[in-house]
C-alpha positions in Angstrom: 35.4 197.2 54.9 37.1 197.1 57.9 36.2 199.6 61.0 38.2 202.5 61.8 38.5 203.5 65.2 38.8 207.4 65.5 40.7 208.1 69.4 40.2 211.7 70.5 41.7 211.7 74.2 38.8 209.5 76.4 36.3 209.3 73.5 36.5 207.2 70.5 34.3 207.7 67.8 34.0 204.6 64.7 33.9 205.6 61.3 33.9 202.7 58.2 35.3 203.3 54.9 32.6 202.9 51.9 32.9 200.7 48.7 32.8 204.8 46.9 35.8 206.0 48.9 33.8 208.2 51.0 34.0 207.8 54.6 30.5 207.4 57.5 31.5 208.9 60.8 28.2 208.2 63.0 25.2 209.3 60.9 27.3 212.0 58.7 29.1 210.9 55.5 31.9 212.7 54.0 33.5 213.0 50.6 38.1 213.2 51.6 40.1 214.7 49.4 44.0 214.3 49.5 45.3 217.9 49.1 48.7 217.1 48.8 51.7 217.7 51.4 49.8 216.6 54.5 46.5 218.6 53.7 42.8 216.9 53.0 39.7 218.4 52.5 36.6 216.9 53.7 33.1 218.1 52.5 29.5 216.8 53.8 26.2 218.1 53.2 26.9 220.5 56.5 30.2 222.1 54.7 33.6 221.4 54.1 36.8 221.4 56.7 40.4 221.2 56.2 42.3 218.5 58.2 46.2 217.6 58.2 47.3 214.4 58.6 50.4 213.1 59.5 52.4 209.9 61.4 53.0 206.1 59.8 50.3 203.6 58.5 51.0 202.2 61.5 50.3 205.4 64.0 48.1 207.9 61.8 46.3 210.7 62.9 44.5 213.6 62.3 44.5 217.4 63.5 41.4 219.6 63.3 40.1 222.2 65.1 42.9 222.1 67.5 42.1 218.5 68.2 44.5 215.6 67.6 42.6 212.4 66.1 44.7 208.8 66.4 43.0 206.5 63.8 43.7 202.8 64.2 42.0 200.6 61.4 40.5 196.9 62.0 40.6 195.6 65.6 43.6 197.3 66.4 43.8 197.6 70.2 44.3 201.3 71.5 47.6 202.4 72.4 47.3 202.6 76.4 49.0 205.9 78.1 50.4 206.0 81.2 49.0 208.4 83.8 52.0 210.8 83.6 51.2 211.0 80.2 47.6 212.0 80.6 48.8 214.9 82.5 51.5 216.3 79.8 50.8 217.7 76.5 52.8 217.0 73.5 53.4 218.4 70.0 51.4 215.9 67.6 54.4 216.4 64.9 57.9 218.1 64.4 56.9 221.8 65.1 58.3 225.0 66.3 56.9 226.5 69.5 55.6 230.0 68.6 54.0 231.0 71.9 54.0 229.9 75.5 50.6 231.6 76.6 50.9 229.5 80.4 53.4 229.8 83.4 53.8 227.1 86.4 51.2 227.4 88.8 48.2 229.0 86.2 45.1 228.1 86.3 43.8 226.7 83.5 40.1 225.5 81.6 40.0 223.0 79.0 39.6 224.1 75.7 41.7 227.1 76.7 45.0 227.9 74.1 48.0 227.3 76.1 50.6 226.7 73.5 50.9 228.2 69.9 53.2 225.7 67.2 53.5 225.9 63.5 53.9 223.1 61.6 53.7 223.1 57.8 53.4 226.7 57.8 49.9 226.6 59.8 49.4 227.8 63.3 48.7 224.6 65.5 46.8 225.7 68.8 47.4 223.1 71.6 44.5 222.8 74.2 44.4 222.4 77.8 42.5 218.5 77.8 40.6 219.2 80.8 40.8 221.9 84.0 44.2 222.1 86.1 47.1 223.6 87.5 49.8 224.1 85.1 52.8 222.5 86.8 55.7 222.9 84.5 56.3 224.5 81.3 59.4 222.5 79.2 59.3 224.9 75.8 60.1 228.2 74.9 59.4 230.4 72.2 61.5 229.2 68.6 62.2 225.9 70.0 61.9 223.0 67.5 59.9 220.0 69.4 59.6 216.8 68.4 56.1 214.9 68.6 55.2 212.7 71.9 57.7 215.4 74.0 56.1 216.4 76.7 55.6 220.5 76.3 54.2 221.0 79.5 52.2 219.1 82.6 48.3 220.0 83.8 47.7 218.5 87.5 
């Protein structure tokens, strides 16, 4: 089978599809169910999680945890980001913004909530990707963004 290459921000993890369907990420191996509407449920000997997946065959990925996964399948190269991009965070699919919880010129940590969206009737934390200054905030509260829009900018 071929590879799959799992992108989350700097790390990339490699996962292969087995001959039973099930998928190997690392040493764990997981059972996926399609739920339907966007939703799967994965299940391993350590539990089950819920993950949504949306995008094209071509750009997939994955959101769990408040983390957004890019798969790419084969040797597909990784889609390179430019450094303004690095800096912005963006809405992984069409969403409505539900909370703004940062202002220009907080501080922030990573892993802290700094904007609330819903998206197929679930709450989608987005997550600071690493320690900063927020620099500018370019949502508001009941705004309907689109994914790959910058929402706001972390120097």
């Amino acid at each position: 089978m071929a590879p799959i290459s799992i992108d989350a921000g700097a790390s990339t993890l490699r996962a292969e599809l087995l001959p039973d369907g099930r998928v190997r990420v690392g040493d764990a191996i997981f059972a996926v169910e399609d739920l339907g509407g966007g939703v799967w449920r994965a299940t391993s000997e350590a539990g089950a999680a819920s993950l949504w997946a949306a995008g094209s065959r071509e750009n997939p990925w994955v959101y769990h945890c408040g983390v957004v996964y890019r798969l790419r399948v084969g040797n597909a190269p990784a889609t390179r980001q430019h450094r303004d991009d690095l800096a912005s965070l963006s809405a992984p699919m069409p969403a409505t913004v539900r909370a703004v919880l940062v202002a220009p010129g907080q501080s922030v940590v990573r892993g802290e909530t700094v904007v609330i969206l819903e998206a197929m009737k679930m709450e989608l934390p987005l997550r600071a990707p690493h320690d900063g200054v927020v620099k500018d905030v370019r949502c508001q509260p009941g705004e309907l963004v689109q994914p790959g829009t910058a929402l706001l900018e972390i120097q």
